[in-house]
Legacy VTK file of the C-alpha trace (Angstrom):
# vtk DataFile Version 3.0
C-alpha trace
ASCII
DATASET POLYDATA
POINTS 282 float
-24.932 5.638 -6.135
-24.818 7.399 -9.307
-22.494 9.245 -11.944
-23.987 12.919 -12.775
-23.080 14.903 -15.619
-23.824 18.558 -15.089
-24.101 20.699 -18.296
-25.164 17.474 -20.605
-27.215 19.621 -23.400
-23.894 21.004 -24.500
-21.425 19.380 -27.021
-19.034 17.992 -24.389
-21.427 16.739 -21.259
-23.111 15.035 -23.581
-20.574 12.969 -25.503
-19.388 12.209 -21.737
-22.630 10.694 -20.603
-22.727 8.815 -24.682
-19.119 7.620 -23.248
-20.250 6.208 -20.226
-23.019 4.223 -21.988
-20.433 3.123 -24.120
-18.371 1.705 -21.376
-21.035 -0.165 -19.969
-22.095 2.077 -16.641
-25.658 1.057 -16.327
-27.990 3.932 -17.887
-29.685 3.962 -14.538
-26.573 4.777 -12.717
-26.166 7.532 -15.127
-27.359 11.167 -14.062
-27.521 13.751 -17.022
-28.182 17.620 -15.669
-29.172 20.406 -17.297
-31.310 23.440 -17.623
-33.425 22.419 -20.429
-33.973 18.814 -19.540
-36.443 18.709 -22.971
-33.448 18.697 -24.812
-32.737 15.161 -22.896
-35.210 13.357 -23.645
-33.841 10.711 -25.960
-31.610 10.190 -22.863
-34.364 9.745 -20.559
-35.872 7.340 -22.983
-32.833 5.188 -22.761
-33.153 4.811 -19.136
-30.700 7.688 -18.471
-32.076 9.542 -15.387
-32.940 13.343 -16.293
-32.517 16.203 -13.347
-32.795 19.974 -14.120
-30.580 22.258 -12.405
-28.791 25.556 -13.105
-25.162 26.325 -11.636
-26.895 29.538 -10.345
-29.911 27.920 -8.375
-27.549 26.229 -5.251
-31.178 24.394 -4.215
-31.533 22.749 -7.983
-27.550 21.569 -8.037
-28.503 19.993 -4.301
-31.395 18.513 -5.749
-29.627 16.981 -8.817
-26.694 15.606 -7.284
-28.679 13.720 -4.452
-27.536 10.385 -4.169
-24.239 11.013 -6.325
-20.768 9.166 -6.272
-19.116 10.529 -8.632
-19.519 14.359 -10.510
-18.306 15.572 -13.707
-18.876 19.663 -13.219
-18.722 20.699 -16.998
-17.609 24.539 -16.876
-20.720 26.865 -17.483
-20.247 29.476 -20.466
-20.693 32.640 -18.897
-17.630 33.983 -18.667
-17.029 36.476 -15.702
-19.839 34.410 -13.304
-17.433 30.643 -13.532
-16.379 31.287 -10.338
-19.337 31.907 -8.181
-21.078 28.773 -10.228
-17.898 26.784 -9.401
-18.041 27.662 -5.315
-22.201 26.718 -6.251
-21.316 23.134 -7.679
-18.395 22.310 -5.276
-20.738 23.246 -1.903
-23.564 21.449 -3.417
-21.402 18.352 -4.328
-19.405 18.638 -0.849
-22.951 18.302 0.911
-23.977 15.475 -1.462
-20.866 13.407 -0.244
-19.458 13.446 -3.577
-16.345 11.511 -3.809
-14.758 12.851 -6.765
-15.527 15.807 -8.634
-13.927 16.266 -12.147
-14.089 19.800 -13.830
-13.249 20.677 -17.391
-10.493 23.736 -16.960
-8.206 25.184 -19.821
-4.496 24.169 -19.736
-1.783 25.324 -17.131
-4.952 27.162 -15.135
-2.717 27.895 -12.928
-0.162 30.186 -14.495
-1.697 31.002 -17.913
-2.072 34.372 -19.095
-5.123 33.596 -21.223
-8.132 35.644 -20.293
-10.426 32.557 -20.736
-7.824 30.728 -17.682
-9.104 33.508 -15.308
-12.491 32.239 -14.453
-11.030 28.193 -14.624
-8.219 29.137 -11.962
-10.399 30.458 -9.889
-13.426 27.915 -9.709
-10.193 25.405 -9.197
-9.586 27.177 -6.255
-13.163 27.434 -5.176
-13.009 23.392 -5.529
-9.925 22.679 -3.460
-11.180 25.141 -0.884
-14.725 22.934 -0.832
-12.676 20.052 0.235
-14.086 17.956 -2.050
-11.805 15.254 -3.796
-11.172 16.848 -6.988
-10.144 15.979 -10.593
-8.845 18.702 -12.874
-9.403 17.817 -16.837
-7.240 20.439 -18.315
-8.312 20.614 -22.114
-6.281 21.972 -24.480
-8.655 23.565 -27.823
-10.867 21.067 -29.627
-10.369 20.752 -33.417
-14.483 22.032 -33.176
-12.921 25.271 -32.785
-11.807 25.139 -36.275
-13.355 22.425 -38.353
-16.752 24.535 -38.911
-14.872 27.634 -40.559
-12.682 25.068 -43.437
-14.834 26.725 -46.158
-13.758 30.001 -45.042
-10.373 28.852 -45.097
-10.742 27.123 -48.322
-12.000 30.811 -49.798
-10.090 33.283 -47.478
-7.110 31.253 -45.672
-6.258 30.676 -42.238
-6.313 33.791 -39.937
-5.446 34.485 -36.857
-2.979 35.323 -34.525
-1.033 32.409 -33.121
2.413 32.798 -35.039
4.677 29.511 -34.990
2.507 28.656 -32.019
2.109 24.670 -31.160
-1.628 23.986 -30.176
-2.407 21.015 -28.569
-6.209 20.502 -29.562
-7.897 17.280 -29.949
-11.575 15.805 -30.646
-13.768 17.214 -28.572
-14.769 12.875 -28.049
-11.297 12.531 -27.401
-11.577 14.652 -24.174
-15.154 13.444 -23.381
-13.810 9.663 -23.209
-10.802 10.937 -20.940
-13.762 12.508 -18.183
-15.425 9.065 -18.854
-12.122 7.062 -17.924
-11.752 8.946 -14.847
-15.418 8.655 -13.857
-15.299 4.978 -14.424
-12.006 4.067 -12.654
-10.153 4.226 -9.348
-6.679 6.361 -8.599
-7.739 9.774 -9.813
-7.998 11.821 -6.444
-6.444 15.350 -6.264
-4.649 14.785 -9.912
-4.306 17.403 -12.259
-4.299 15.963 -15.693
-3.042 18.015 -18.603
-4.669 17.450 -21.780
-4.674 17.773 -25.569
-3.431 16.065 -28.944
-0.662 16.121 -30.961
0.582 19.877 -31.337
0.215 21.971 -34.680
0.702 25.201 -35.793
-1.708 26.859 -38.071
0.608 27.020 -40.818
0.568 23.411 -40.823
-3.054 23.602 -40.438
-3.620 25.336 -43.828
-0.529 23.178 -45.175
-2.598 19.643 -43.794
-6.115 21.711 -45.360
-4.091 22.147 -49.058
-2.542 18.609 -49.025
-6.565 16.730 -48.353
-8.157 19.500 -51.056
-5.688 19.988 -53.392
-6.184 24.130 -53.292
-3.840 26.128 -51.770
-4.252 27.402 -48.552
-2.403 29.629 -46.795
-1.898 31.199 -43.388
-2.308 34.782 -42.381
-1.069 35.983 -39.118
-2.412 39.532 -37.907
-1.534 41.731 -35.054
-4.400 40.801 -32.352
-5.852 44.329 -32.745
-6.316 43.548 -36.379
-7.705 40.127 -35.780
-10.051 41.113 -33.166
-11.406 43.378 -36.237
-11.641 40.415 -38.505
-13.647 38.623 -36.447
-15.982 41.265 -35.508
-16.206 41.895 -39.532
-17.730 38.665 -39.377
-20.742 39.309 -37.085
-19.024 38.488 -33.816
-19.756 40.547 -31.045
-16.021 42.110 -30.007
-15.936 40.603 -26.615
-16.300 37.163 -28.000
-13.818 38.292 -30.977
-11.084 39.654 -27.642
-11.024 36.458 -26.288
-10.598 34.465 -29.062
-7.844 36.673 -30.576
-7.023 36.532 -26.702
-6.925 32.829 -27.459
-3.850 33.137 -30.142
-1.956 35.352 -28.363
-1.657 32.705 -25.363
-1.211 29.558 -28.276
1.912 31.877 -30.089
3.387 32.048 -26.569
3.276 28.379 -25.975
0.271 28.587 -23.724
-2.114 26.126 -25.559
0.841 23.382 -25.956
0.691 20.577 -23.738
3.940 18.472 -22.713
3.080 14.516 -22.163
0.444 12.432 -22.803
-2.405 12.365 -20.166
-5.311 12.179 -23.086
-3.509 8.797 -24.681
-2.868 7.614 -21.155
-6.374 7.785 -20.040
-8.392 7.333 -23.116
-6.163 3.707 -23.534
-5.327 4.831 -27.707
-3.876 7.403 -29.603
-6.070 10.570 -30.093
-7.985 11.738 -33.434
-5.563 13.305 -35.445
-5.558 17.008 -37.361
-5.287 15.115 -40.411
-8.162 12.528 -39.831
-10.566 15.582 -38.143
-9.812 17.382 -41.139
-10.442 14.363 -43.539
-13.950 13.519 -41.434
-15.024 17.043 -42.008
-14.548 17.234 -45.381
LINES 1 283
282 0 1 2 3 4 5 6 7 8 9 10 11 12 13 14 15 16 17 18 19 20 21 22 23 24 25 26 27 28 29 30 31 32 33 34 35 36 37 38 39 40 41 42 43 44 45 46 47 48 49 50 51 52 53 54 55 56 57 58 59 60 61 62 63 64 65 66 67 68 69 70 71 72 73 74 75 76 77 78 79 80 81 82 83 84 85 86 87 88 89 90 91 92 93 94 95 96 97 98 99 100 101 102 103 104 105 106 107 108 109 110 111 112 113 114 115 116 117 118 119 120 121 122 123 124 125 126 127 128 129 130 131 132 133 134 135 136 137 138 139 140 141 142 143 144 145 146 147 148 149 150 151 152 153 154 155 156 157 158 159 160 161 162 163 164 165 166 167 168 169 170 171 172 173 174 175 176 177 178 179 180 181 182 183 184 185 186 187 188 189 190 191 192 193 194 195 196 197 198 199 200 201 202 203 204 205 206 207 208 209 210 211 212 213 214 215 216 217 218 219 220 221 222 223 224 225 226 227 228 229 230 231 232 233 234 235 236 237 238 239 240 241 242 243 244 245 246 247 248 249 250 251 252 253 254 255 256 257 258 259 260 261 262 263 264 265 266 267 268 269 270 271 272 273 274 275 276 277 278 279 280 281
């Protein structure tokens, strides 16, 4: 029996199958899926076992998760087609004999009002209806969402729309070592596990940016209309620059703040800070 990683040539899948390693799973018990299994091969040289499959070819998934115990179903990224790739994964996984299935969703799926929680609601319910034994990673933003623009900051400040918002992100390693804990350990049927760091607001994101650089940074909040411009100034296409201005609008009404500490819990330490993220990336 095996652990299979769907989506492991992106960022996240594969950190969780480097996590794995880490915790000793066996590289041959280790299954790492995706559509360009090229972009594997290191893994495969490592003894990691390489299977191509694409959440839109239900014959590949059944093909990739032969023979698999466990399943870590890392949300596709085409937004508006989650769904149908979720009731994909979950039928091929069901016939598979899967006995736990962990999926990557947003936070508070099931009542948020972010656009991006529309597709992750749904391919939870395409999961439960499956009947396969399920477990619901809800990640809250990863600090990757803003550690690659700090120079623009450092230059322009920190836009957006997110008010006095509280956002819950964390290391994008952080969350990959939580699917890893849950893949690796017993007691995690049917839970819903809400995840993310310790909350921030971008004010005190430019505020943590000025203290490490000594400049002064500060924060700009915009209408979403306007900010949906700003980002499209910058060579974003404007559905991409909707959902993330989407994306503040939820975080200024709470909606990317997560109560409790499932990540600490499960990952057996305290997560990366926004103050040590920032400090690495500088």
């Amino acid at each position: 029996m095996s652990i299979v990683v769907t989506g492991a040539t992106g960022h996240l899948g594969r950190l969780i199958v480097e996590s794995l390693l880490a915790r000793g799973v066996p590289a041959e018990q280790v299954v790492a899926v995706g559509r360009d299994t090229t972009r594997l091969a290191d893994l495969a040289e490592r003894g990691v076992t390489v299977r191509q499959a694409d959440y839109n070819d239900t014959d590949s998934l059944r093909a990739a998760f032969a023979g698999a115990e466990k399943l870590m179903f890392v949300s596709g990224t085409e937004i508006g087609r989650r769904v149908e790739q979720a009731r994909n994964v979950a039928a091929a996984a069901k016939e598979a004999g899967v006995r736990l299935l962990a999926y990557s969703s947003i936070p508070h799926a099931d009542t948020s009002s972010l656009t991006l929680a529309i597709d992750h609601r749904g391919s939870e319910q395409e999961i439960k209806a499956a009947g396969v034994p399920y477990a619901f990673l809800r990640n809250s933003w990863y600090f990757e969402n803003y550690l690659p623009q700090l120079p623009a900051y450092l230059e322009h400040g920190v836009v957006g729309s997110a008010g006095d918002g509280r956002i819950s992100a964390a290391a994008r390693a952080d969350y990959a070592d939580a699917a890893a804990a849950v893949l690796t350990t017993e007691g995690h049927t049917d839970k819903v596990y809400e995840l993310g760091g310790a909350p921030f607001t971008l004010t005190e994101l430019a505020e943590e940016l000025s203290r490490q650089t000594g400049r002064h940074v500060t924060y700009i909040d915009l209408p979403v209309e306007k900010y949906v411009e700003v980002l499209v100034g910058t060579g974003l296409p404007e559905e991409y620059a909707a959902i993330l201005a989407d994306g503040d609008r939820g975080a200024a009404q709470g909606e990317l703040h997560v109560e409790g500490d499932d990540l600490a819990k499960l990952i057996g330490r305290r997560p990366t800070t926004l103050a040590e993220a920032i400090r690495a990336e500088l």
